[in-house]
C-alpha positions, 0 to 999 in steps of 0.5 A: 500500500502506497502512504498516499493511499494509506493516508487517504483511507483515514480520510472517511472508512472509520468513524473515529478518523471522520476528522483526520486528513489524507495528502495532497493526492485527497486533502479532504475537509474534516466531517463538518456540515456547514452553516449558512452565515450569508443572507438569502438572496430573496427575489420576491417583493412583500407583494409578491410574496403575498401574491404567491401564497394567495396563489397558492391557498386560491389552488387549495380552496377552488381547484383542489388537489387529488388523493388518492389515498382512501384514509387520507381521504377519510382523514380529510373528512374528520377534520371537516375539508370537502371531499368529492371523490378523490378531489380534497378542496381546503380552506386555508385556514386550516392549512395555515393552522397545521403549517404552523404546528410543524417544528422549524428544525429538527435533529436526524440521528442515525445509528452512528451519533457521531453523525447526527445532522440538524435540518433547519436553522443556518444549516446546509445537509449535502446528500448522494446521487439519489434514484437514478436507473442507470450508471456511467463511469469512464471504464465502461464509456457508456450508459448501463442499468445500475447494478448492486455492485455499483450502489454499493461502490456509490454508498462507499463514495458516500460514506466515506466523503465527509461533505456528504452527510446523509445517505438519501435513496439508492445512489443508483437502482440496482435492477439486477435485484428484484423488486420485491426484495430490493430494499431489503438488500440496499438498505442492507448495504447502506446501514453496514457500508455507511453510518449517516442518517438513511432514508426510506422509499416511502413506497407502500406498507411493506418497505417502509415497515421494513426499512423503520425496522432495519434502522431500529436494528442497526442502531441498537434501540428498542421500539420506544427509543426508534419512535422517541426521536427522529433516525431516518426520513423519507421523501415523497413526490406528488404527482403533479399537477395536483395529485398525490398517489397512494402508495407514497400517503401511505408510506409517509403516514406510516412514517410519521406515526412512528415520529419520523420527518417527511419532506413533500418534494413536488416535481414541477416542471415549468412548462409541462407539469406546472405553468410556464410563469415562475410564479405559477410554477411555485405556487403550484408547487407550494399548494401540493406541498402545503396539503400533504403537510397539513395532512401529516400535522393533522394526524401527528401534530408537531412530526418534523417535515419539510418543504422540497422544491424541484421546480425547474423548466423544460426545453421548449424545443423538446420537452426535455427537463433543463437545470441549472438554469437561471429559471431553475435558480429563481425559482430555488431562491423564490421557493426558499422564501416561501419555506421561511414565510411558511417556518418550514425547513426548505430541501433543494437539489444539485442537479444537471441536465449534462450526459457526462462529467464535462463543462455542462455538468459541472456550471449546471451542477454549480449554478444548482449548488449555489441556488441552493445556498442562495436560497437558505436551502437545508437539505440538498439532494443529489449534491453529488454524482447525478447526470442526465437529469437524474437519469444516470449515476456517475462516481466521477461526477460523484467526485468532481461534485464533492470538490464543489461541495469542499469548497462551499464549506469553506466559503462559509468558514467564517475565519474568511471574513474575519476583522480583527487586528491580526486580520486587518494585519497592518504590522504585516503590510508595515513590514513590507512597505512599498517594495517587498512581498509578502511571501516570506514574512512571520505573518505568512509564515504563521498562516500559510498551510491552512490560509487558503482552500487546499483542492483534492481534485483540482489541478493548479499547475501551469499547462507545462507542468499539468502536460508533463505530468500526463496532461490528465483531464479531471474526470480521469484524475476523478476516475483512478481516484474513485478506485483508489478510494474502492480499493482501500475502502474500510466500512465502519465498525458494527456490533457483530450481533446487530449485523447479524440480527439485520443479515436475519430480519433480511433473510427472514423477509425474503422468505416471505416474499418482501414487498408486492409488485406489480409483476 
């Protein structure tokens, strides 16, 4: 083993060396979810504000959204809403009473304490690559259905990047596995390949029972404990325009009777699933996530949730979904008002609509970060490792992403704006006078290795020194450090017995048969 790869894997394989740094070859930052210390970029105007929410309510009462979910319906009833059929309409005097019952901020604590995350205040959570069907990586050179090994190698980049802090869902979905098992045996690998807050599909009674359980087991806790606090989440999507399906009420209700949060992330697309108007896309978005919370408050007053925004355009020419665009952006930062007009935590995306790890995907990928720190954003999905807008998992896009992710961070160290004597460092600019530099003077020599961000990924030699290196470009350098990170990958560290006792629950739901599917 060479020391650069021997120093590396102290870099994220155990949870005790969270903190500890590897070389130059990946210098990673130590495991640190940041705070947000800038202001919001808000948009919107008092006015507009208002005229959103209006929008939004207006949708609720006179339109309506579909469920269809048979107890929500019914629970809609109960608490007075007016039901035909399928079609809930409410008044917003309902809605707003049950918004405000749902807590600004809450704490994940997932089988590993060390790794507990806070969804709300000035914090920013950065997840995995979430739910692509297929996989790319500069081996392969093309697009192939997701595989387990390859979800597994995915959970190992998400463990063991320390700007990564939650694992969201399958990081790319293994279909060599069936169906109706397949949670059993991803959430199998996550909980033993990594140890971050998880997350479950909330996709019917079966898998999410499942997976509630699998996180009980692997955390040590009794029932009372795994219900006394937050451990996991899930997220849903409405269907839009207007309509939540079953399965997902389902699940989520499931869920938040055992005290665990729910985001509502509505997928609307300007222009195809929501009005082609940024504003109307917003409020659209806003009222199918607003019914489904008040939902959940009504039966659980208090369960954490949040709302999500996937609000973005399409391509006009071809119906294809674009992001990282400037309407994607405004309607991120629009959206992030909103969730603080409505005392909400606000989940947000890194997203691109590029094939491959090149330019496209990295300004998009970059413009949709930075919408998401502009915004006040929380939680932000698939902040590294997606492409083709959410079609196509990439390891080298996983660790080009993750330098973005880096240096975010550090832009919101606030040792960067300090002020004080030091900082302002007049003695050091005497010292200098009109006829020197800087380089070699005590006030250098003190600060010089931890002054500035260090890159893992990124290449700052001059184009002869990068050209006689091997002139390799970043997705290749990203590609042999993806395997180097493989190679030497330790998972961390897990109570025999509660491996074992997981390996049996797995084993025992197999035989049973796992969750129904339609085929």
């Amino acid at each position: 083993m060479t020391e650069t790869v021997a120093r590396k894997r102290r870099g994220g394989g155990r949870a005790g060396a969270a903190a500890r740094r590897g070389t130059a070859t990946l210098e990673q930052m130590p495991w640190n979810p940041p705070s947000n210390i800038d202001r919001p970029v808000e948009p919107l105007t008092e006015a507009g504000i208002a005229a959103i929410h209006e929008g939004a309510m207006r949708i609720l009462e006179e339109i309506g959204v579909q469920f269809l979910n048979d107890e929500a319906l019914e629970i809609f009833k109960q608490a007075g809403m007016r039901v035909e059929g399928q079609l809930v309409r409410m008044d917003r005097d309902f809605v707003m009473e049950m918004i405000a019952k749902a807590p600004a901020s809450f704490t994940l604590t997932p089988r590993n304490p060390a790794r507990a995350i806070e969804m709300g205040g000035d914090r920013m959570l950065f997840g995995n690559v979430s739910s692509p069907p297929n996989y790319w990586d500069m081996d392969l050179n093309k697009k192939v259905p997701g595989t387990r090994a390859q979800c597994q190698n995915l959970l190992k980049l998400t463990q063991y990047f320390n700007c990564i802090h939650f694992a969201g869902g399958y990081p790319v979905e293994p279909v060599d596995l069936h169906a109706s098992t397949r949670h059993l045996d991803v959430l199998f690998d996550k909980l033993t390949l990594t140890d971050k807050v998880a997350h479950a599909y909330s996709l019917g009674k079966e898998r999410v029972e499942d997976v509630m359980e699998m996180v009980r087991i692997a955390g040590g806790l009794s029932h009372a404990e795994f219900d006394a606090k937050p451990h996991m989440y899930t997220n849903i999507n409405s269907t839009s325009p207007l309509k939540h399906d079953h399965p997902m009420i389902d699940g989520s209700l499931r869920m938040i009777r055992r005290g665990q949060p729910v985001v509502v992330t509505p997928f609307t697309l300007a222009g195809a699933m929501a009005p082609v108007t940024l504003a109307g896309a917003v409020a659209q978005s806003l009222a199918e996530s607003l019914c489904a919370i008040a939902l959940f408050q009504y039966v659980v007053p208090g369960v954490p949730c949040a709302i999500g925004t996937f609000t973005s355009n399409v391509d006009m020419k071809s119906g294809a979904p674009a992001f990282g665009t400037p309407e994607y952006m405004r309607a991120t930062q629009m959206t992030g008002q909103m969730a603080r007009f409505y005392g909400l935590p606000l989940r947000s995306s890194g997203v691109c609509a590029a094939n491959v790890p090149d330019g496209q995907a990295m300004w998009e990928t970059s413009n949709s970060l930075w919408a998401a720190v502009q915004s006040g954003s929380h939680m932000i999905y698939h902040a590294a490792g997606w492409l083709e807008g959410g079609l196509i998992a990439s390891p080298e896009k996983f660790i080009m992403d993750c330098e973005i992710l880096q240096m975010i961070q550090r832009y919101m160290d606030p040792v960067l704006i300090a002020t004080g004597e030091e900082e302002i460092a007049l003695d050091a600019i005497r010292e200098v006078g009109n006829d020197g530099h800087f380089f070699g003077i005590q006030h250098t020599q003190d600060r010089y290795a931890t002054a500035f961000y260090q890159p893992f990924l990124s290449d700052w030699h001059n184009y002869e020194a990068w050209e006689a290196a091997g002139g390799t470009w970043t997705a290749a350098r990203a590609n042999k450090m993806f395997k180097e990170i493989i190679a030497e990958f330790e998972a961390p560290p897990m109570d025999p017995a509660i491996r074992e006792e997981l390996a049996d629950f797995v084993a025992r739901r197999k035989a049973e048969g796992g969750a129904p599917t339609d085929f």
